[in-house]
N, C-alpha and C positions, 0 to 999 in steps of 0.2 A: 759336834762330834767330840768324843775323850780328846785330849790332850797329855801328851807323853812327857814328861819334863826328866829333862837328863841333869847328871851333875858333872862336875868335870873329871868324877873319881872316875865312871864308866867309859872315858873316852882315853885313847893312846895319844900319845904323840903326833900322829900319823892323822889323829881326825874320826880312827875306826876305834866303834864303840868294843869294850870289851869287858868280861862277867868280873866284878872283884873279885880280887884274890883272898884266897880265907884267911884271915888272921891280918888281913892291910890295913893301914890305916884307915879310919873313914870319915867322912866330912862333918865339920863342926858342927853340933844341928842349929843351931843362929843361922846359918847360909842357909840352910836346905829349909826353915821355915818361909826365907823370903821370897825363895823361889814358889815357893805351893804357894804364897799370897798373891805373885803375880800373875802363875797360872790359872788361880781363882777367879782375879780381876777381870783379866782376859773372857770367861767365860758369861759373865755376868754381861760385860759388856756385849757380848756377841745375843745374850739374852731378851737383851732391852731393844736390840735395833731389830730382829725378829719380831717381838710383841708388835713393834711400832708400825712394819712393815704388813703385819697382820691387822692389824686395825684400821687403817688409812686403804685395805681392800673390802673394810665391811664387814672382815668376822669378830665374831665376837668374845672369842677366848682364846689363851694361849694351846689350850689343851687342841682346839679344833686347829689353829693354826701348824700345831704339828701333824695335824691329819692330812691337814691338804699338802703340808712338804709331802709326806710319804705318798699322796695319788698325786704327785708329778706339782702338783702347787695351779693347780687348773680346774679341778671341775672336784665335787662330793660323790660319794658313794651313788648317790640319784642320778648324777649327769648334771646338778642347776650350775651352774657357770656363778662360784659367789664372787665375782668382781662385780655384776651385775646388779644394777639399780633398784630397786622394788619401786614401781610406779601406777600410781592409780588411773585410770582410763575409765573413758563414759563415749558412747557413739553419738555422732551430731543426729539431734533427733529435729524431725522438721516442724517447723509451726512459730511461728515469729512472736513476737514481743507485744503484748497486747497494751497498749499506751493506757493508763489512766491518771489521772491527779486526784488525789484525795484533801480534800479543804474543811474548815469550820464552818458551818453554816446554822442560822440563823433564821426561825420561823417567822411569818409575818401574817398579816391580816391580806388577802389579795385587793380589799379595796378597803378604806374607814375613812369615816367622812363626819365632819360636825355642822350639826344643822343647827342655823343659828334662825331669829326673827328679822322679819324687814318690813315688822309692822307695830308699834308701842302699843300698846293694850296690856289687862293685867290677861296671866291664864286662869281660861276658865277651864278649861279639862286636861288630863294628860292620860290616856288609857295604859303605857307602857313604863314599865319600871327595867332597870338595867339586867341583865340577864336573860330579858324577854326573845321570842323569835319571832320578826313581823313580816310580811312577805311587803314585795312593791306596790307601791299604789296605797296602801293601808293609812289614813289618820290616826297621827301619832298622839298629835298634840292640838289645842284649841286656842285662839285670843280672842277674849271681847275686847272688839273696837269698833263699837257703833259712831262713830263719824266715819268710817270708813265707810259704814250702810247707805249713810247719807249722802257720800259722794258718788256713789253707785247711781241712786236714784236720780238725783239732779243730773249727770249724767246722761242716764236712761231718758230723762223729760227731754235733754236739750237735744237730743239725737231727734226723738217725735217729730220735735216742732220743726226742725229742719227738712225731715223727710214732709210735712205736713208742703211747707214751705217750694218743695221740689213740685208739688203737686198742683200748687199755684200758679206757678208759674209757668206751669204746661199747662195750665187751661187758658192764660193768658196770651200764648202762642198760638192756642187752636182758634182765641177771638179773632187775633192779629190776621191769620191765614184766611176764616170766613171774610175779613173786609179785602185781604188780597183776591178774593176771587169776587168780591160783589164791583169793584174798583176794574175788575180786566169786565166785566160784564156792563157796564156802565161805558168802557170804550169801546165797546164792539157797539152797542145804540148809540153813541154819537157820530161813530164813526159812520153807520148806516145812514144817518139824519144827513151828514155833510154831502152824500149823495142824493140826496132827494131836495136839499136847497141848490145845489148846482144844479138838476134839470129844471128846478123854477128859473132860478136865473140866466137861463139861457132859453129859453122858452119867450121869459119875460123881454131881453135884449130883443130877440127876433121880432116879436110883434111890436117893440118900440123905434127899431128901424123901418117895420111897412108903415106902422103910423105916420112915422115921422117925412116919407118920403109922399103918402100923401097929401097932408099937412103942408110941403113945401109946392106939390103940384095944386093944390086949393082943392082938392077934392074932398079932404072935411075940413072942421073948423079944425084951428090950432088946442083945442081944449083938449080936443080928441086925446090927439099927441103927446098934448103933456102928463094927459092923464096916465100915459103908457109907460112914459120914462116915469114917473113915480113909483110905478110899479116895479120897475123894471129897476128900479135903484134902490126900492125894499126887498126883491129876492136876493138882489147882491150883498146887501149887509145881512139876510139871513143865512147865506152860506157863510158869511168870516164867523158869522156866531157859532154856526155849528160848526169849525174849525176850532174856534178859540176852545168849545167846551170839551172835543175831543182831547185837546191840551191839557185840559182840565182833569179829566176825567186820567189822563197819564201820570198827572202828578198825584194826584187822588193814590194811583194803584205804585208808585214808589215809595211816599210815604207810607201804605200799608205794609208792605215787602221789608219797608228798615222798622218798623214795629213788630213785624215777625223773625227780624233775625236780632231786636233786640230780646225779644223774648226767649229767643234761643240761648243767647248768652246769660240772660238770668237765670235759666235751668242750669246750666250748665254751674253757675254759680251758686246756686241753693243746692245739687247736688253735691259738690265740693264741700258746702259746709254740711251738709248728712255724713260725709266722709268724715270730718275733723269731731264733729260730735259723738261720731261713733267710736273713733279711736278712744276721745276722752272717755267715753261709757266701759270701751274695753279695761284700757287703763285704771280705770277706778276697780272694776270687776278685779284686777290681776290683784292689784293690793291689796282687794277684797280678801285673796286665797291667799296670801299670806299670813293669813292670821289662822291658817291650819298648817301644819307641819304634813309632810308626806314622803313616805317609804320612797327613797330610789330605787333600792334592789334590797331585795331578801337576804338579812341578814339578823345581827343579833344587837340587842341594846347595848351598848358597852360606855356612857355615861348619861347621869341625869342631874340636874344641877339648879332645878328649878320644882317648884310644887303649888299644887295648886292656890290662885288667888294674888303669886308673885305679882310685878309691874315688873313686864321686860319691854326693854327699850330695842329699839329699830338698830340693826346693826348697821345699817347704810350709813345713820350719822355718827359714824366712829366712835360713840360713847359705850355701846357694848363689845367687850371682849370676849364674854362666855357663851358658850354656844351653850342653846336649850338642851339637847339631846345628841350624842353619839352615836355612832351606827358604822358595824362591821360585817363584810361578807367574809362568809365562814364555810360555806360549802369548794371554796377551793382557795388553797394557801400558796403564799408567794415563800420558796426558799430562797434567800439570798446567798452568795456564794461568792467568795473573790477566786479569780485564775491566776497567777502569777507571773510574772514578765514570760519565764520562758515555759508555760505551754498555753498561753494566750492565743498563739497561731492554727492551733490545733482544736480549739473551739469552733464547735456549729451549731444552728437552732439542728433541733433533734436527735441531739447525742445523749441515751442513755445514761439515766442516772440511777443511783441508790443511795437514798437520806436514811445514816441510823438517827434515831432522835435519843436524847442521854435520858430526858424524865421519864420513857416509856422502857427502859431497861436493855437500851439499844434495839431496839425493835425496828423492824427495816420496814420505806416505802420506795414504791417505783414509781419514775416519770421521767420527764425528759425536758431538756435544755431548750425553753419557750424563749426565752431571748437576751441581748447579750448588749451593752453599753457602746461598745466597739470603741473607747477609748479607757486609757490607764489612768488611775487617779495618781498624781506628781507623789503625794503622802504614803503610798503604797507602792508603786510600782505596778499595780493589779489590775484588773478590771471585773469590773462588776456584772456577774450572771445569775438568770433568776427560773428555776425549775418549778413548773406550775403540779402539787401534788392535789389529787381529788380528796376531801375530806368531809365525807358526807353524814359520820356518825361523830363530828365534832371534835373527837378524841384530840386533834392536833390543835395547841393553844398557842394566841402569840404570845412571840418570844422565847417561846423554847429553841434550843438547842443542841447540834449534835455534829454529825461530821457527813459529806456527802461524797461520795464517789463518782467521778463522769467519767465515761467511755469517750476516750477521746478516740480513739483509731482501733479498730479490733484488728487478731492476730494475723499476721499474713504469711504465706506459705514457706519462706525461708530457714535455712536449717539455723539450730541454734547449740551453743554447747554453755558449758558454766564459765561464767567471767573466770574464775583464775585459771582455766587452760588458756586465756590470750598470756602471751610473753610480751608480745608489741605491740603497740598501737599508734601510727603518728598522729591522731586526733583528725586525719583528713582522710580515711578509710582504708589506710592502708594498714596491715600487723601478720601476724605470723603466732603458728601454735605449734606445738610437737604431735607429731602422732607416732606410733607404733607401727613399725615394718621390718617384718624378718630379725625381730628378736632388737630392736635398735629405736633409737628414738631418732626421727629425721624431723628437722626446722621446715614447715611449711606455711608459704605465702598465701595470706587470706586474704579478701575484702569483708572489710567491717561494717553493719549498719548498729543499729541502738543498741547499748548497752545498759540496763538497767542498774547493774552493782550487781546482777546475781547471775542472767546467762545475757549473752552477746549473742547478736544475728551474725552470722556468716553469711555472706552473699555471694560469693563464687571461692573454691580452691579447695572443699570439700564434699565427701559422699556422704552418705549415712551408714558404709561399712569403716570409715574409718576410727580408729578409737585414739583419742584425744583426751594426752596428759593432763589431767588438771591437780595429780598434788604427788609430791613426792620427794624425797629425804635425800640428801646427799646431794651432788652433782651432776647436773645432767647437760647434756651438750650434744648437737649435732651427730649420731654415731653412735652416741653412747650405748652399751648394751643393759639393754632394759629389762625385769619382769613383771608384767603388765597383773595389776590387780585388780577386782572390779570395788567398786566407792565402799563395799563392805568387807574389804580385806580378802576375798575369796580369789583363788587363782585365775584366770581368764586361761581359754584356749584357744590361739589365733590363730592364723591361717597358716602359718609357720609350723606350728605345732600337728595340725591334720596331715600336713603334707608328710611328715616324720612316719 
């Protein structure tokens, strides 16, 4: 406001101002300059703490600052409250944080394999040259090694002769058994016989006892009698005979029985060597097929390192190191991929992948996490996982390279808003955000899940009507009165404002 600067000409005695008198004397002008200096000072100064007080509320000039003294120092011609913060706000939108790792990865062959010899001979053929495609089963390659034929056959003979040999010796068994049963037929007639010399011998007793008691009553001569016991002491030794031969005739059919069960054990032993002959026959055959090379699985040539006519030596006796031919499957490729300490936990077979590859111009393939190391290499920290991609027109070569993406956990239904509307966080899921209420900004307590660096899950202490600070100039605190922007500087209209 002006300021009145008096001099001491205009004032009485008394204190009360009064109009100069015309023709008085009047003040030196040196006084009455210093006075207008410090009138000026004064105002200047009251200038500066104004601008000052006007800025530190958010306006922007001096000239508006005198606008709002004149509407009371409160509100603009519009009604906006310029104490009032300008702050950006976004609503927690729901769908949670979709985990992935992204890594270098690393093409490979899904299976290569070098096929060496385990038979010396020079080669005599090789049908396949590097770059070729051979399916399984296929002869790759040839060795002549005619001692090898030769072992084969010798072999083959001694196998014959053994089964020949087996054959022997079961007809030897079948002799054995016809004299076991001609030997049990032989005791049944003896044994028949021994009953037909004991009825003579006892026939013969009886008549040499009537004899003999005639004989002693004189009713014949003594010849008679004696001639009886003669008799009679020939039937007795021809029943021990036919005893004895029965005897006979037992040992006859024991000794056949252990001639038929030695027989048996000769089979059994000429079979056994049919067995050892045949093995050997096999085993010459196996080494035989070593001197052909063959396809394990369908795949492509990827070295050859021999040509026809070489001398390659048997790798079994450690003088050869180079393998004849090479061989890669190529219809499906192994990415390799390291995961790193901290989302190693979060890996499973079956988690979606996407391989860009760099030599195909980032070109993307899909498949999924076939399987996983389950431990960390010490050198890395990492573990090592391998994504089986189909590659059936070739196109994927080993050792390319590129980058792969795995779906560790897809999104889950929680709300989320942008990382910098969290204010707090204690790292244990506790923190707090502002949101907008009734023109203010109020501190509110959240539960925190993952945070990427860009939005943060919320877990419980928010809606999806609420709108939540995430940028804004100046100071803002608990209370503070806000006006809410949307992320492209556009007004917002919030519930506050419909109720108006």
């Amino acid at each position: 406001m002006p300021m009145i600067v008096e001099t001491p000409s205009t004032r009485s005695r008394d204190g009360i101002p009064t109009p100069l008198a015309r023709g008085s004397s009047r003040q030196k002008p040196r006084r009455s300059w210093i006075w207008w200096a410090a009138g000026s000072g004064l105002l200047i100064v009251l200038a500066v703490f104004l601008y000052s007080k006007r800025k530190d509320s958010g306006d922007s000039s001096p000239s508006d600052q005198a606008g709002s003294a004149a509407a009371n120092g409160s509100r603009s011609a519009d009604g906006e409250d310029k104490a009032a913060v300008k702050v950006k706000v976004v609503n927690a939108h729901r769908g949670g944080i979709t985990r992935t790792t992204t890594q270098l990865a690393e093409i490979r062959f899904f299976a290569h394999v070098q096929l060496f010899a385990k038979a010396s001979g020079f080669l005599k053929s090789q049908i396949v040259d590097i770059g070729d495609t051979v399916r399984m089963g296929e002869v790759l390659a040839e060795i002549f090694a005619p001692e090898l034929q030769q072992q084969v056959e010798q072999a083959a003979a001694a196998a014959e002769q053994a089964r020949a040999e087996v054959t022997q010796a079961e007809a030897l068994v079948t002799v054995d058994q016809a004299e076991v049963q001609a030997a049990t037929a032989v005791i049944k007639q003896r044994e028949a016989q021994i009953g037909q010399y004991t009825a003579t011998r006892k026939y013969r007793e009886k008549e040499y006892i009537r004899y003999a008691e005639l004989a002693v009553n004189r009713a014949i001569d003594d010849r008679a009698a004696d001639e009886k016991q003669e008799d009679f002491e020939s039937a007795k030794a021809g029943e021990l005979v036919a005893v004895a031969a029965v005897e006979a005739a037992r040992g006859n059919l024991a000794k056949a029985v252990a001639q038929v069960e030695r027989g048996k054990a000769d089979v059994k032993a000429a079979r056994a060597r049919v067995l050892v002959a045949e093995a050997r026959e096999s085993n010459a055959r196996i080494y035989q097929q070593y001197t052909r090379l063959i396809a394990p699985f369908d795949g492509v040539v990827t070295e050859r390192n021999y040509f026809d006519g070489d001398f390659i030596r048997d790798a079994a006796q450690g003088s050869n190191t180079q393998s004849v031919l090479g061989l890669a499957r190529t219809d499906l490729m192994r990415v390799v991929v390291y995961i790193p300490d901290s989302q190693v936990a979060y890996v499973d077979r079956g988690d979606e992948a996407v391989v860009r590859v760099q030599a195909l111009g980032g070109e993307e393939f899909r498949g999924k996490v076939a399987r996983f190391s389950n431990m960390e290499m010490a050198s890395n920290r990492a573990m090592r996982a391998e994504i089986d991609i189909p590659n059936p027109t070739g196109r994927l070569r080993h050792g390319m390279y590129g980058d792969v993406t795995i779906l560790l956990e897809p999104p889950s239904n929680v709300l989320t808003v942008p990382s910098p509307g969290l204010i707090e966080n204690d790292g244990h899921g506790a923190g707090s955000v502002y949101v907008v209420r009734g023109g203010k900004a109020r501190k509110v307590s959240v539960r925190v899940g993952t945070d990427n660096g860009m939005i943060v899950e919320i877990l419980s202490g928010l809606t999806e009507k609420d709108e939540v600070i995430v940028d804004f100039s100046g100071s803002v605190e608990d209370g503070s009165p806000v006006v809410p922007l949307s992320p492209s500087g556009e007004p917002v209209r919030n519930e506050s404002d419909s109720q108006k």
